[in-house]
C-alpha positions in Angstrom: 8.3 -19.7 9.4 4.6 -19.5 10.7 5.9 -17.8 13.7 8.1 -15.2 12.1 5.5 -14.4 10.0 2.5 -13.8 13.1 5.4 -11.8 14.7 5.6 -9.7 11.3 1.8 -9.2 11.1 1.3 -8.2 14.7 3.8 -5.8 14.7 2.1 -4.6 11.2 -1.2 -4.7 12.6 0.5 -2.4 15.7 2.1 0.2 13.4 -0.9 0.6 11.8 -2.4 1.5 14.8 -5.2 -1.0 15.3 -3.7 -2.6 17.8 -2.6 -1.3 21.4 1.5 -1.5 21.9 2.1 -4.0 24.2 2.8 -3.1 27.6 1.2 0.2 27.4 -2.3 1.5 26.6 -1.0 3.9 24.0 -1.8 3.4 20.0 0.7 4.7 18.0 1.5 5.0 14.2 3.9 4.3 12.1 2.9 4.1 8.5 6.8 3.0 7.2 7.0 0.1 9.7 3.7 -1.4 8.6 4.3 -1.2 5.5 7.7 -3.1 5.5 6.3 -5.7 8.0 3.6 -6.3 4.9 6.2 -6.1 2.1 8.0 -8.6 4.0 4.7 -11.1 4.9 4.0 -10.6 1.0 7.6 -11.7 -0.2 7.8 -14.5 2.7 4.2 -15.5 1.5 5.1 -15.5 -2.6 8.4 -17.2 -1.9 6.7 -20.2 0.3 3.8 -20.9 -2.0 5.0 -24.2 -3.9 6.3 -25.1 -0.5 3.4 -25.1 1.5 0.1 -26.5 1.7 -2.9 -24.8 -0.4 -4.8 -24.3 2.6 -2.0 -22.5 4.6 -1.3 -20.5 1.1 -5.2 -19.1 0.8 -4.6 -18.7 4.7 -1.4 -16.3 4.2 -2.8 -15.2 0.7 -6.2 -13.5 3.0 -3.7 -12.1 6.3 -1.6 -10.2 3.5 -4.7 -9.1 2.0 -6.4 -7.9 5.3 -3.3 -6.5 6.0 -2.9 -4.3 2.6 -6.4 -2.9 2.6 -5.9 -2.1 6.7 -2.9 -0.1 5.4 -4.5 1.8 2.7 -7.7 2.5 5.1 -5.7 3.9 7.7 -3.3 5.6 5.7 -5.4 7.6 4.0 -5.7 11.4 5.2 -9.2 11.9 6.1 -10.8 14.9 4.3 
């Protein structure tokens, strides 16, 4: 699960556009992917928590959180 879920946040962190797409140099955006790949690290994360150890759970709890405000810093029309 740990590895579906660093393939879910990288691809979030991607769409966002904080991270280069690999294999090119080029940034690109797309608000409605990163915000399903964090819906779906949230879910993954609230399903898991009684199965997991409590440091791995304050781990995931902080990635979804990092992600979230990420999101809502980058999606945010500058005025």
């Amino acid at each position: 699960m740990g590895l579906f879920i660093g393939l879910l946040s990288a691809k979030a962190w991607e769409t966002m556009g904080l991270r280069v797409k690999p294999g090119t140099d080029k940034i690109e955006r797309d608000f409605d992917q990163a915000k399903a790949a964090i819906d779906t690290i949230d879910f993954l994360v609230q399903k898991l928590k009684s199965r997991i150890p409590e440091s791995d759970q304050n781990r995931l709890e902080g990635l979804v959180g990092d992600l979230k405000l990420n999101f809502v810093r980058v999606s945010q029309p500058t005025s």
